[in-house]
MARKE-747074 format. One record per residue (C-alpha): x, y, z. Coordinates in nm, 2 decimals, padded with zeros to 4 digits, m for minus. Layout:
// residues N
@u->X | v->Y | w->Z $
...
This chain:
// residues 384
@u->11.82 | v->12.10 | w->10.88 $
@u->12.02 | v->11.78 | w->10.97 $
@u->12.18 | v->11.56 | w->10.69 $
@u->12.03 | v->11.23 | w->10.72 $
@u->12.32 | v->11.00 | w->10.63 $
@u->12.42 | v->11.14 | w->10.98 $
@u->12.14 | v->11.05 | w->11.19 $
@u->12.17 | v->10.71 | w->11.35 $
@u->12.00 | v->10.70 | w->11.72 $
@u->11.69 | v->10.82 | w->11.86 $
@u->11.70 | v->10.98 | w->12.23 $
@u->11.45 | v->11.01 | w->12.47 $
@u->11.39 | v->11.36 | w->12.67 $
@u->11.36 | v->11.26 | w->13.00 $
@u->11.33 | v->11.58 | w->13.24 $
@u->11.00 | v->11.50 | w->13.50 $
@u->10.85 | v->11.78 | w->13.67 $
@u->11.04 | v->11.68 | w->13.99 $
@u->11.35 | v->11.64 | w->13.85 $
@u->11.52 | v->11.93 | w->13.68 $
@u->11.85 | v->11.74 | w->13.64 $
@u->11.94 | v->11.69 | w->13.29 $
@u->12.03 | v->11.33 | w->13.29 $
@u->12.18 | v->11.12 | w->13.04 $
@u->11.96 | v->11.05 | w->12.74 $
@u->11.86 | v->10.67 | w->12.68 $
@u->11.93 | v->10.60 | w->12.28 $
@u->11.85 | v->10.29 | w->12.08 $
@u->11.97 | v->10.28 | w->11.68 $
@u->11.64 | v->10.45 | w->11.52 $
@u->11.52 | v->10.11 | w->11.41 $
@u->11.46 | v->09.98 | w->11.79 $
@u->11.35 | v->10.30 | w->11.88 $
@u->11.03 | v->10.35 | w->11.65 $
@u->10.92 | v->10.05 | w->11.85 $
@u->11.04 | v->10.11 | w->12.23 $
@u->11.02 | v->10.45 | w->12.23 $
@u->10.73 | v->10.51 | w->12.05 $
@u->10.44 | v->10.73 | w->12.15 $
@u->10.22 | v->10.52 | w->12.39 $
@u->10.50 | v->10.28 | w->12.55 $
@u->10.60 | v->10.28 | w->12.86 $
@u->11.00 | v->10.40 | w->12.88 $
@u->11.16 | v->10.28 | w->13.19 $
@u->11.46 | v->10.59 | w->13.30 $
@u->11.67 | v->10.51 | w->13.66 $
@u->11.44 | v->10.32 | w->13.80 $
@u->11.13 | v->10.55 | w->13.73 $
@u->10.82 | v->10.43 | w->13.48 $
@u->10.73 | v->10.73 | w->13.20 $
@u->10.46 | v->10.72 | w->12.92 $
@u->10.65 | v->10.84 | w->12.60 $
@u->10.39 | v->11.11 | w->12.48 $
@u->10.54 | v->11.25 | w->12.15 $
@u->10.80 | v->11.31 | w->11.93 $
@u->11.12 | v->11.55 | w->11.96 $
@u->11.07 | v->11.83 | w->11.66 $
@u->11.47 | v->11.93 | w->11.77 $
@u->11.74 | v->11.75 | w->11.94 $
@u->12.02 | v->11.86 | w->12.19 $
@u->12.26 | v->11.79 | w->11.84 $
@u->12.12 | v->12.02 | w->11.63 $
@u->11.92 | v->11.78 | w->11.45 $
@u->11.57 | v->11.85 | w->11.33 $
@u->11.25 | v->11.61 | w->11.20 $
@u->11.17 | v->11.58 | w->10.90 $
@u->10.83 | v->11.57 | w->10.70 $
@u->10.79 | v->11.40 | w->10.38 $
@u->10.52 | v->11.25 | w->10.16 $
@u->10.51 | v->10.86 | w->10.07 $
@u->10.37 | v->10.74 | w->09.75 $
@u->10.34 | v->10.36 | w->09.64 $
@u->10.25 | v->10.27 | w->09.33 $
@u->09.95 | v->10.00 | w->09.30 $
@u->10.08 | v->09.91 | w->08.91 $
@u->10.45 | v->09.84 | w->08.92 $
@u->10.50 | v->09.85 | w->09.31 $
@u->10.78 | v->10.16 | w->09.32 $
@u->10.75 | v->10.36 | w->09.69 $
@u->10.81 | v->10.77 | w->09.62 $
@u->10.90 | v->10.97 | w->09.88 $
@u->10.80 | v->11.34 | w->09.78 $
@u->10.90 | v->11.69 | w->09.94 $
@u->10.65 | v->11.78 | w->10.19 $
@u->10.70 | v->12.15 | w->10.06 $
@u->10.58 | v->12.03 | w->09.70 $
@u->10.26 | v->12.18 | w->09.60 $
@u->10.19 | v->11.97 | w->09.30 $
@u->10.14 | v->11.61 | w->09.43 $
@u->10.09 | v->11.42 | w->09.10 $
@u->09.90 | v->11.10 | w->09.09 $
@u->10.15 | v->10.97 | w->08.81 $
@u->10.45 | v->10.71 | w->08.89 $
@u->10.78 | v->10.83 | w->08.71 $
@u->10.87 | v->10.46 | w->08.68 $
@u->10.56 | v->10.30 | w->08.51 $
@u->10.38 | v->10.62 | w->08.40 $
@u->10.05 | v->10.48 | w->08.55 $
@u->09.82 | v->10.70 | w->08.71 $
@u->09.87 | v->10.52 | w->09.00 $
@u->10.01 | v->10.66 | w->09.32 $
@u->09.85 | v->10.63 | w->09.62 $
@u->09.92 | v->10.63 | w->09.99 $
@u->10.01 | v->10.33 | w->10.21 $
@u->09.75 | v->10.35 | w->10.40 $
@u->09.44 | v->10.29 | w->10.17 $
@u->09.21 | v->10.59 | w->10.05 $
@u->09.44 | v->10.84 | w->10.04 $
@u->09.66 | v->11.00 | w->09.77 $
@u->09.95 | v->11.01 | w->09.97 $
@u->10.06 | v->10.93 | w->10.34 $
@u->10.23 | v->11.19 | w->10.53 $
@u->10.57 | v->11.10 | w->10.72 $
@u->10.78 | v->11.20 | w->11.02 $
@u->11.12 | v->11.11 | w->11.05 $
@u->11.17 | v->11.20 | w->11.45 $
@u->11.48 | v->11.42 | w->11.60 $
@u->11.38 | v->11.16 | w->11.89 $
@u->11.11 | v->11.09 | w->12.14 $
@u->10.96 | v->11.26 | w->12.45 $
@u->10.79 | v->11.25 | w->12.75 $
@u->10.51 | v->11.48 | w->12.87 $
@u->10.66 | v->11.75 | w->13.12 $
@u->10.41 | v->11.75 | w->13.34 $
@u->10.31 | v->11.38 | w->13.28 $
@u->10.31 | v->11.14 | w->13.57 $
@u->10.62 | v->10.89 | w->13.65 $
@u->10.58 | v->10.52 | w->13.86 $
@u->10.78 | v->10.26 | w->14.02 $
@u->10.56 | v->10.07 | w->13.87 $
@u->10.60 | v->09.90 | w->13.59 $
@u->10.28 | v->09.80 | w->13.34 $
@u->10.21 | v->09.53 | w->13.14 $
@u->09.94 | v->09.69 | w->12.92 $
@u->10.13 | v->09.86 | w->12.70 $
@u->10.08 | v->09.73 | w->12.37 $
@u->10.38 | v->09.65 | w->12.13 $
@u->10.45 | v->09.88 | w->11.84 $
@u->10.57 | v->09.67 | w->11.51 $
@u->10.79 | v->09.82 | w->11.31 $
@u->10.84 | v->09.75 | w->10.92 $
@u->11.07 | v->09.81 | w->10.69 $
@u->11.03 | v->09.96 | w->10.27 $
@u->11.27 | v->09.89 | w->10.05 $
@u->11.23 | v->10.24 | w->09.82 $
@u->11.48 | v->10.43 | w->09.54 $
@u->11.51 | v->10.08 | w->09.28 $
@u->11.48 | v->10.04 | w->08.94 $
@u->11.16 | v->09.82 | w->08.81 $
@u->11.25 | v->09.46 | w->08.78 $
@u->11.32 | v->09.33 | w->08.39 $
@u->11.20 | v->09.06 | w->08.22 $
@u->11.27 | v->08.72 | w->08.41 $
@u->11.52 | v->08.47 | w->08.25 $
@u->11.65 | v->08.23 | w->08.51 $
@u->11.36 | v->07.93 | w->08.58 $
@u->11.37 | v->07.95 | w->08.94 $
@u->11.49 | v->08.30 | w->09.09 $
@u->11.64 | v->08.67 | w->09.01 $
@u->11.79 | v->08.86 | w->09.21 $
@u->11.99 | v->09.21 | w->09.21 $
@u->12.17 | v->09.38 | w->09.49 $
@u->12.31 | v->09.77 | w->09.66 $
@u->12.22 | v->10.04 | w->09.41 $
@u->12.36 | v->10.38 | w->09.52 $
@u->11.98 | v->10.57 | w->09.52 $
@u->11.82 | v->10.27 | w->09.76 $
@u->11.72 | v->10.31 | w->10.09 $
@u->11.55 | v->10.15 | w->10.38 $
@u->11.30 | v->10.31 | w->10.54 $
@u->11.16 | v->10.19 | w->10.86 $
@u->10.75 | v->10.28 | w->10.97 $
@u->10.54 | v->10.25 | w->11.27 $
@u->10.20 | v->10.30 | w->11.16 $
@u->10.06 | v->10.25 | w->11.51 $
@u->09.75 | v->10.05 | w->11.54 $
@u->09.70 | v->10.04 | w->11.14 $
@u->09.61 | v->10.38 | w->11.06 $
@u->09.89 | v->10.62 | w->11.23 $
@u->09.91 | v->10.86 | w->11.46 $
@u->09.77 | v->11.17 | w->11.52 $
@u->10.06 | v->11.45 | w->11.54 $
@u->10.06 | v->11.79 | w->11.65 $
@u->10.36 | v->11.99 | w->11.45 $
@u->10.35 | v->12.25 | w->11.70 $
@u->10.46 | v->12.10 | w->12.08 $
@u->10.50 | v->11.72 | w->11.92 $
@u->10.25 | v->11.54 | w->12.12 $
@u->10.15 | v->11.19 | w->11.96 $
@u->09.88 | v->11.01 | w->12.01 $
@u->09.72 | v->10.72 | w->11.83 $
@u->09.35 | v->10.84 | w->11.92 $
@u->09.26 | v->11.15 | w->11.76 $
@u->09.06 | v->11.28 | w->12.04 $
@u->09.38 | v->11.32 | w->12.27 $
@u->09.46 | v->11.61 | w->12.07 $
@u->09.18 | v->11.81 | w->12.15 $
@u->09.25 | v->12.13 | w->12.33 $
@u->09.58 | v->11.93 | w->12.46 $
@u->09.86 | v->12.11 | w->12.64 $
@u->10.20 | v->12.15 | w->12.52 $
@u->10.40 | v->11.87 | w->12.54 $
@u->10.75 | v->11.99 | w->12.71 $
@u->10.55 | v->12.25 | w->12.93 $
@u->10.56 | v->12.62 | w->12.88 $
@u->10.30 | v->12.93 | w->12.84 $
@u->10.27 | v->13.19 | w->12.55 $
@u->10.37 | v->13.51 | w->12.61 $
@u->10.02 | v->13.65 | w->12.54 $
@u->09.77 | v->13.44 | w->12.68 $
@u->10.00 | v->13.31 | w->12.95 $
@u->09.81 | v->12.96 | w->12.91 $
@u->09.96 | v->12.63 | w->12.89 $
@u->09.76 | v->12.50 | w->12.63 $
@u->09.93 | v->12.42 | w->12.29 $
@u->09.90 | v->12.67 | w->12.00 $
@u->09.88 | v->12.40 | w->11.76 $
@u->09.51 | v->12.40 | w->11.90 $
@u->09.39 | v->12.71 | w->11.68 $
@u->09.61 | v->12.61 | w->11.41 $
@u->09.40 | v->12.42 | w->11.15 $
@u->09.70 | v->12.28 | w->10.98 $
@u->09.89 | v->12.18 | w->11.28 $
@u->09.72 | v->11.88 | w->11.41 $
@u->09.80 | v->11.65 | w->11.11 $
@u->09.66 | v->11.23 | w->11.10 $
@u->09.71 | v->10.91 | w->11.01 $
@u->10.11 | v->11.02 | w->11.01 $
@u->10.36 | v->10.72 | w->11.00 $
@u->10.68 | v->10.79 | w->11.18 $
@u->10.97 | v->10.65 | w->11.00 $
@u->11.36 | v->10.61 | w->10.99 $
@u->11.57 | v->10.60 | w->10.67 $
@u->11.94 | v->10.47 | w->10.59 $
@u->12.12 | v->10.41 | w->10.33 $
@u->12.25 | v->09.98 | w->10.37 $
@u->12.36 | v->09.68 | w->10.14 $
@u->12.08 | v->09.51 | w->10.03 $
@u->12.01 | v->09.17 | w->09.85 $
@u->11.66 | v->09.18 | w->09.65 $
@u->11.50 | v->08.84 | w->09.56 $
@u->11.24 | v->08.77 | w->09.33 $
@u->11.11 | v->08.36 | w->09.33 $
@u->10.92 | v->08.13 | w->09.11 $
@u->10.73 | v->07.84 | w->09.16 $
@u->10.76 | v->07.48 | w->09.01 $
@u->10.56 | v->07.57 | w->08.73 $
@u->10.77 | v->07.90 | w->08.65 $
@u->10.54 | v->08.14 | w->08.79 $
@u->10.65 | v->08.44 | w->09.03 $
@u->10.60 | v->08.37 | w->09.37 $
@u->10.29 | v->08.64 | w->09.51 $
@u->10.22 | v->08.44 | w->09.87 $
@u->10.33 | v->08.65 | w->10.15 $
@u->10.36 | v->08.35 | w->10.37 $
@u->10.59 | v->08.16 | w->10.11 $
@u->10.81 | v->08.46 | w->10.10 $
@u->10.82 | v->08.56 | w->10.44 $
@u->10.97 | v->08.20 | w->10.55 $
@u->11.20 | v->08.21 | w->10.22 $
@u->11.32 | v->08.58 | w->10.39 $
@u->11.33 | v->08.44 | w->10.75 $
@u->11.47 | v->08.12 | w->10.68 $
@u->11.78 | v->08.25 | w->10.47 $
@u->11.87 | v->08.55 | w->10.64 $
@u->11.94 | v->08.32 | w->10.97 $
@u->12.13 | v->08.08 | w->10.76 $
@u->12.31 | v->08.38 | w->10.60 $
@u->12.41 | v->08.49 | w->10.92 $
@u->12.53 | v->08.15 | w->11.07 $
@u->12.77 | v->08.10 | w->10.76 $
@u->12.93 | v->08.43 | w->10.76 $
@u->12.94 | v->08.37 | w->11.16 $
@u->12.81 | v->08.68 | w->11.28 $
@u->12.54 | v->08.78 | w->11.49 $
@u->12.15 | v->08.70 | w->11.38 $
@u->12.09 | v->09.12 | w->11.40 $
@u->12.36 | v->09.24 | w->11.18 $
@u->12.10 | v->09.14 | w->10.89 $
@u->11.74 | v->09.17 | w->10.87 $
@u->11.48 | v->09.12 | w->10.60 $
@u->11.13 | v->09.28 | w->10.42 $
@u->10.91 | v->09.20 | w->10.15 $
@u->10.82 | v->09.40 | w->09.89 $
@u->10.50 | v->09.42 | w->09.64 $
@u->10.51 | v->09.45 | w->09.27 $
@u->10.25 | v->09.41 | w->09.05 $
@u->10.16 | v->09.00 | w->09.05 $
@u->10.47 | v->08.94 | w->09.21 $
@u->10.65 | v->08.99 | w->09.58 $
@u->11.03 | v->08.95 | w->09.67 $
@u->11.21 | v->08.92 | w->09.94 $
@u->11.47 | v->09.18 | w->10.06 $
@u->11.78 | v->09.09 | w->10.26 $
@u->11.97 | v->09.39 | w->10.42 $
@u->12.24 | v->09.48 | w->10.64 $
@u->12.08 | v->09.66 | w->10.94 $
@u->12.40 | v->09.86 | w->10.99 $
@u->12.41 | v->10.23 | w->10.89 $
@u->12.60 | v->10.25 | w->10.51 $
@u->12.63 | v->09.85 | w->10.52 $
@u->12.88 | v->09.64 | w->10.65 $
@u->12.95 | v->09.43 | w->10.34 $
@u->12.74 | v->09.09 | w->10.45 $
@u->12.42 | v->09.04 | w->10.23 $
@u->12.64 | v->09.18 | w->09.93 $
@u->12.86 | v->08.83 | w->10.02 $
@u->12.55 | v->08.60 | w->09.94 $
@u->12.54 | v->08.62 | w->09.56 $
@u->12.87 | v->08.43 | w->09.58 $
@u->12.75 | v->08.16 | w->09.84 $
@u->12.37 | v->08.15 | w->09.70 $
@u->12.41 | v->07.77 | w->09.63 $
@u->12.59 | v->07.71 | w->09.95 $
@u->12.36 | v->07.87 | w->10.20 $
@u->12.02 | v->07.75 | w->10.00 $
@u->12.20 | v->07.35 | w->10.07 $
@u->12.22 | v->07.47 | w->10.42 $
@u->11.90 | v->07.65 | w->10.47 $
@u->11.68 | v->07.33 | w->10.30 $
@u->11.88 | v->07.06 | w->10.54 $
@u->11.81 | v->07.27 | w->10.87 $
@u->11.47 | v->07.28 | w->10.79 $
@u->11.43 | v->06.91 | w->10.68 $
@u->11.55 | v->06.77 | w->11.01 $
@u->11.29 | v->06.98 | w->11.17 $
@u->10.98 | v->06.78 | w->11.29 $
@u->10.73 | v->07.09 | w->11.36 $
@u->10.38 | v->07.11 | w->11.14 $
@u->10.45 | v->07.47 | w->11.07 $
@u->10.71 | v->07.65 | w->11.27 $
@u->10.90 | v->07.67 | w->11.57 $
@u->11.21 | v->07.77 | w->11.75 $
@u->11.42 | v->07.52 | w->11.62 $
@u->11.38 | v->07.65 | w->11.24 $
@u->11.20 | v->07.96 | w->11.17 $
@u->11.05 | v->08.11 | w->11.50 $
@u->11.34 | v->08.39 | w->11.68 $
@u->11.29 | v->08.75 | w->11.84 $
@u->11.24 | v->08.90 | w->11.53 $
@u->11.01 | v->08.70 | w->11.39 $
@u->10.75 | v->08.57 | w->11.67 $
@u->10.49 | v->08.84 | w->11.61 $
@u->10.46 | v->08.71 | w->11.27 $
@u->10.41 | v->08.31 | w->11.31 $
@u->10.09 | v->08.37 | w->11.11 $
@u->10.34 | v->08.41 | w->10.82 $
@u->10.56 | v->08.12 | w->10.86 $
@u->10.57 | v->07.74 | w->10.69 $
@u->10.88 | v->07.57 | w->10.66 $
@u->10.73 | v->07.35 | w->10.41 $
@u->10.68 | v->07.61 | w->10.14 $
@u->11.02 | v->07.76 | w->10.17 $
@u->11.16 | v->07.37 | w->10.12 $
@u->10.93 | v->07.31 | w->09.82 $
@u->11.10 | v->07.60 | w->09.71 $
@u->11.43 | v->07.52 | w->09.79 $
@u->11.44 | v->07.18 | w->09.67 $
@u->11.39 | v->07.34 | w->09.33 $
@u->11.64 | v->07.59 | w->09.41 $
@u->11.95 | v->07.34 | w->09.46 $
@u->11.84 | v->07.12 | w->09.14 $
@u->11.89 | v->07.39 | w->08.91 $
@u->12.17 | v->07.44 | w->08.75 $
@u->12.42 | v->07.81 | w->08.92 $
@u->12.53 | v->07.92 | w->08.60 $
@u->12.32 | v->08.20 | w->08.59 $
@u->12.40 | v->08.32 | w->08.90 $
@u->12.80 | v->08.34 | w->08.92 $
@u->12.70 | v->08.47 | w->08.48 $
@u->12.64 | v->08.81 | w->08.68 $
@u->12.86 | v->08.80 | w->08.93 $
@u->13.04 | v->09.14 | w->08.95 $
@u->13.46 | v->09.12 | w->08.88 $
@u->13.43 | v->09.20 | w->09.26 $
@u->13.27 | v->08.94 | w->09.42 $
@u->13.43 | v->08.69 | w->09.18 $
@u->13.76 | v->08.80 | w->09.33 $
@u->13.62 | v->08.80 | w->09.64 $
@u->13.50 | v->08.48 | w->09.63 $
@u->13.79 | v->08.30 | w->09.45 $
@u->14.01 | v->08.43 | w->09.75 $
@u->13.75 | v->08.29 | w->10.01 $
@u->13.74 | v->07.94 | w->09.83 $
């Protein structure tokens, strides 16, 4: 078994049938690669078109997949990730002591998880110059899971807390909604069930005693496992946010913190001058309540979301004026609309992140620097 703190990219196996030159593996950070490399994409390799088919159980490294159980909790909104080995899958959240737990994808007690060794392509599968435009994109999202419940709210218009040592990010593709069908045996993927049936192994092969091709996951009644999410975890800086309205109340409307997330996270990004995909964002659910989650998107952090607790006041100015001299009716290019966020213009309205930001900047930032770490006090004295 691999440690996870060291795997960081996801490879592609990429032998065809005609071809038995081992060529060099494609890789994209693990991230990117639940997306392009997922089952069902097309995976373009010197020239040559593939259909990624499934999932790499081992890698060339050593490295091994992983199985796990997710639990979310519907009362205090707290993700579990559980042993997959456990035989006593309690319905109980250790956080809120609610009988609770669920999976994430509704009417089941828990969903099952994969974290790939990386991706493959069917042996035997065919390859094309051409290239197709059918292939339908995979969205990825990303959980914040391992923190604390929130306390009880003080400040009037925000809270927020940052990096705990137990926190992760975990990354999920649930496919088309419901996840994919996986076969623990060969690896083959497929979002339709039915693909499954009496399939072939994935990276070619026979058994010894039947000399037949087909997969022995196919007699196997525990093998074929559904409605799997396939996932990525790292441990990051993060920067959790919790809003509230005019009126005091916490903020629960997805689209008001989704353009709070997207709006800030670019802004963070232009003042500390680095590029727009060193930091990325999420929401999460509690009970009543959401908040936005900033993070860095590089492996262990790289020390830039951790940095906006000390410039809260001066990036909020910023963010409200960029989106002020913006003349769209919802959202566009020039204030909310980038790669990352395009497939999710449903979810965008610059005029509810400046109703809230207005707020934001007439309030009083004693709170705020009141539980500042000694850290980023001196780190921000020296940078003033």
């Amino acid at each position: 078994m691999y440690k996870r703190q060291e795997f960081n990219n996801a490879y592609v196996q990429d032998i065809s049938k005609d071809d038995y030159k081992i060529k060099q593996l494609p890789s994209y950070h693990i991230t990117r690669a639940l997306s392009e490399y997922a089952p069902g994409m097309e995976i373009v390799i010197d020239g040559w078109s593939y259909k990624s088919e499934g999932i790499s159980l081992k890698n060339n490294w050593g490295g091994s997949s992983t199985k796990d159980l997710l639990q979310h909790c519907t009362n205090c909104g707290a993700e579990h990730i559980v042993d997959h080995g456990d035989n006593q899958i309690s319905n109980v959240c250790t956080d809120c002591q609610t009988n609770s737990l669920s999976g994430i994808i509704p009417g089941s007690r828990f969903t099952e998880i994969i974290e790939p060794a990386g991706f493959a392509v069917d042996l035997f599968g065919e390859k094309s110059r051409e290239i197709k435009e059918s292939s339908n994109i995979q969205y990825v999202e990303p959980l914040l899971i391992g923190v604390e419940l929130w306390s009880d709210a003080s400040h009037p218009v925000f809270e927020y807390r940052d990096s705990k040592d137990n926190a992760e990010i975990l990354y999920y593709n649930h496919g088309e909604g419901d996840g994919y069908s996986v076969c623990l045996e060969c690896g083959r993927v497929s979002i339709n069930a039915s693909e499954l049936i009496g399939h072939r192994r994935l990276r070619g092969g026979k058994d010894k005693e039947s000399n037949s091709s087909s997969c022995n996951g196919n007699e196997n009644p525990y093998a074929i496992r559904h409605n799997v999410l396939l996932v990525g975890r790292f441990q990051t800086d993060f920067f959790e946010l919790r809003c509230k309205d005019g009126r005091g109340k916490l903020i629960n409307d997805e689209t008001t913190l989704f353009s709070i997330g997207q709006a800030i996270s670019k802004n963070l990004t232009s003042f500390l001058g680095i590029e727009e995909q060193e930091v990325n964002f999420g929401l999460k659910k509690y009970k009543g309540f959401g908040s936005v989650f900033l993070f860095d998107t590089a492996k262990g952090g790289a020390g830039y979301v951790s940095q906006l607790a000390n410039f809260f006041e001066e990036v909020c100015k910023e963010t409200l004026k960029q989106l002020q001299v913006c003349d769209c009716n919802s959202a566009c290019t020039k204030c909310l609309i980038d790669r990352n966020s395009q497939y999710h213009i449903d979810k965008l309205n610059r005029h509810k992140a400046i109703d809230w930001l207005k707020t934001v900047v007439a309030v009083s930032y004693t709170h705020l620097r009141a539980h500042e770490t000694k850290a980023n006090l001196v780190c921000r004295l020296l940078l003033e």
